[in-house]
N, C-alpha and C positions, 0 to 999 in steps of 0.2 A: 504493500500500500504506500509505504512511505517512500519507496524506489519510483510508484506510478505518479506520486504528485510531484516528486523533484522531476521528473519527465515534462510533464504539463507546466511547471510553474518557468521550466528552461526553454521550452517550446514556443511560450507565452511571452516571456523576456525577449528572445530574437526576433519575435515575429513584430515587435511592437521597434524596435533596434530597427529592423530593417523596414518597414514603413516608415519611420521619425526620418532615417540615411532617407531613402527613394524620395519622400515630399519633401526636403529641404532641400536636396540638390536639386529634383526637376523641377521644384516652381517658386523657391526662394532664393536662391542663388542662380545669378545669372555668371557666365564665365565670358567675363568683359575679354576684350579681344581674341577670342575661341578660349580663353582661359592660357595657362602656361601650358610649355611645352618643354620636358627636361629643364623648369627652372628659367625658361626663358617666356618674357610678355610679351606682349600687343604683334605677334605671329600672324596672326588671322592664316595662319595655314591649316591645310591639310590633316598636317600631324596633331595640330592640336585640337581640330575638330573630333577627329576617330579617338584622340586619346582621352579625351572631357565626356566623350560622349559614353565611351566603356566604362566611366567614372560613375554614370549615373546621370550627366547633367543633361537637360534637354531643350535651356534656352542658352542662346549666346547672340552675346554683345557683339557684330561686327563691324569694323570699319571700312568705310566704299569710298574709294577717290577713283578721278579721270586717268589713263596716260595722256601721256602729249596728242595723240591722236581720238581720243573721245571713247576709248573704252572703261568701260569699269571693272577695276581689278580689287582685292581683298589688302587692302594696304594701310597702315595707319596718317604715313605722312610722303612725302618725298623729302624729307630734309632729315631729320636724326634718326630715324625708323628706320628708313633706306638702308643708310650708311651702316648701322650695327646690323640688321638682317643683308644686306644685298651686296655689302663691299662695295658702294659707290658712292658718290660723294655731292648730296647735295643736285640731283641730275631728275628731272621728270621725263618717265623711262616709255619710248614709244611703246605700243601691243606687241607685237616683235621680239623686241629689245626684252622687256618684261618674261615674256614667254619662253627665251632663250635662255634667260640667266642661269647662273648654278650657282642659289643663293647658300650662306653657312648655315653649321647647324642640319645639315641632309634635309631642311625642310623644302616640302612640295608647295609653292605659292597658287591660289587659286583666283580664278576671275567669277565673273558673275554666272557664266554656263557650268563651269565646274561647281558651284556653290549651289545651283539647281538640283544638278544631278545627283549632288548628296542630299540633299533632302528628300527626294524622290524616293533614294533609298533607304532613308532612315523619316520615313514616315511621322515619327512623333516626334522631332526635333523641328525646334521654331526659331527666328533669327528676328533680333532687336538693331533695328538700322543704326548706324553712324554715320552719316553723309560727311565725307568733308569737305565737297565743294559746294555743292549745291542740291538742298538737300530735297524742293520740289522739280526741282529737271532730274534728279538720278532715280527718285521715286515713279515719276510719272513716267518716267523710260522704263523700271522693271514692271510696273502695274500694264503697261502698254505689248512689251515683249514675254511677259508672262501671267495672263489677267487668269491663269489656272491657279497658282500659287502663293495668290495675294493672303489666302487666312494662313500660310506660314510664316509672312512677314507680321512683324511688330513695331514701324516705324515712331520714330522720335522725332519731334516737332518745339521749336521754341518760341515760336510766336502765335499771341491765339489767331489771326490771321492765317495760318497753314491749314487749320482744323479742317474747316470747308473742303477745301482745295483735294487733301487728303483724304477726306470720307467718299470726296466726286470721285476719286479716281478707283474706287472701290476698296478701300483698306476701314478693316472694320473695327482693330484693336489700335491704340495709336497711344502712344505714353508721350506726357505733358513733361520736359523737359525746363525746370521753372530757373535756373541758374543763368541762361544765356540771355536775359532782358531784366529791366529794372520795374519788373511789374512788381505793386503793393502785393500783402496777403490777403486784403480783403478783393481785389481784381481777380486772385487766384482761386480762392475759395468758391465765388460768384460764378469763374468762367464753370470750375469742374462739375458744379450742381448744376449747372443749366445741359452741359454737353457730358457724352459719354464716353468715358476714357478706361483703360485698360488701367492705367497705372500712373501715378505721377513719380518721378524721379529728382533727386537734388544731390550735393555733396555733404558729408559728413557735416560741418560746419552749419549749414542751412538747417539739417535737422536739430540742432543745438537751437535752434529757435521756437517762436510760438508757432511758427508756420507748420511744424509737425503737428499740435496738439489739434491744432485749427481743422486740418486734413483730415484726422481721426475722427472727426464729428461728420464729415462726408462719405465714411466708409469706404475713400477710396483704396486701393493698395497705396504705397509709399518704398521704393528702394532708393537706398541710399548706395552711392560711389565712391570713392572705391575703396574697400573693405579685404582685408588679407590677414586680418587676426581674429580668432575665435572670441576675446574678451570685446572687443569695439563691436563684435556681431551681434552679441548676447545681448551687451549695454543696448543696441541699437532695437534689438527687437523685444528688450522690455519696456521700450519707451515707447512700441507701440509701432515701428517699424515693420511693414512686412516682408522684406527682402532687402537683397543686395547685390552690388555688382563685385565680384570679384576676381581677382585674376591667380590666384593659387588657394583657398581656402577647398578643403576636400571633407568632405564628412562620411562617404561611405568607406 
């Protein structure tokens, strides 16, 4: 008897372990630039897509810039990102050029048709935009070139001006990016009860303010950026926080 309940009571315990791991990594932790990759950030590769994803995570934060030639590849920046992942120096890399490189690190760099293809194959993984050029021309280009795929995308938006623009184009989850404009809390507050948002997002610092407590009274979700320690996670999500972005925190 007492061999059958420590059976049930250890059966009980994992299963509750591995539900707690599954729903924090697949829908409170987002793994901002595909998450690391051996130790290394803001990739938005390949590698670090298949390795975040065998993690458990299921949302990820990517970054979308132009080449010189108007494609869109998985890149953070062309100026310090570049340089550490690409060994080049400060150069915006034509489609070509990009395509041919043999960046460090054995990582596989991916464009917008490769980033399709993986999601196609990994059906339950969803991808939170970074635009960094432009963030209603590279949107209204994927909703245009792929209008199949729009409810995998989670685009970010920092002006309530984009909301429209984005809902016309058919995106139905959109996260309120409140950091990139000098909007009040009570304009924030107003915009999110009137429209429907997926999630508002801000940096560590912003949630330090009443603007979280504000939020909580809207029931929206709230993730904060960017997060890489378990104690600022905890602190963050007994304040009422429901998520985060992070680029190494792993729970499973």
């Amino acid at each position: 008897m007492k061999k059958y309940l420590l059976t049930v009571i250890v059966n009980i315990t994992l299963s509750i372990s591995t539900l707690f791991n599954t729903n924090m990594s697949n829908s409170k932790i987002i793994a901002h630039g595909c998450g690391d990759f051996n130790g290394i950030s803001y990739t938005n590769s390949l590698n670090a897509l298949d390795s975040n994803y065998e993690k458990g995570f299921r949302y990820f934060e990517i970054d979308l810039n132009y080449t010189s030639d108007g494609h869109i590849v998985l890149i953070h920046d062309w100026e310090n990102t570049e340089n550490e992942l690409l060994g080049i120096s400060k150069k915006i890399l034509g489609y070509n050029e990009f395509k041919n490189l043999k960046p460090r690190y054995n990582l596989t760099l991916m464009d917008i048709d490769m980033l399709i293809s993986w999601l196609v194959a990994h059906n339950d993984a969803y991808v939170i935009t970074d635009c960094k050029y432009d963030n209603l021309k590279m949107l209204r280009e994927i909703s245009f070139k792929y209008p199949n795929m729009l409810q995998r995308f989670v685009p970010q938006m920092g002006t309530f001006g984009e909301y429209k623009k984005l809902h016309d184009m058919g995106y139905q989850n959109i996260i309120l990016g409140v950091n990139r404009t000098n909007y009040s809390d009570d304009a924030i507050i107003n915009f999110v009860r009137i429209h429907k948002f997926y999630a508002v997002t801000m940096p560590v610092k912003r949630a330090e303010t009443d603007l979280l407590s504000k939020l909580k009274e809207t029931d929206i979700k709230v993730f904060v950026y960017t997060v890489n320690d378990t104690v600022t996670f905890e602190k963050l999500i007994n304040k009422g926080v429901y998520g985060i972005y992070s680029d190494s925190i792993n729970l499973k």
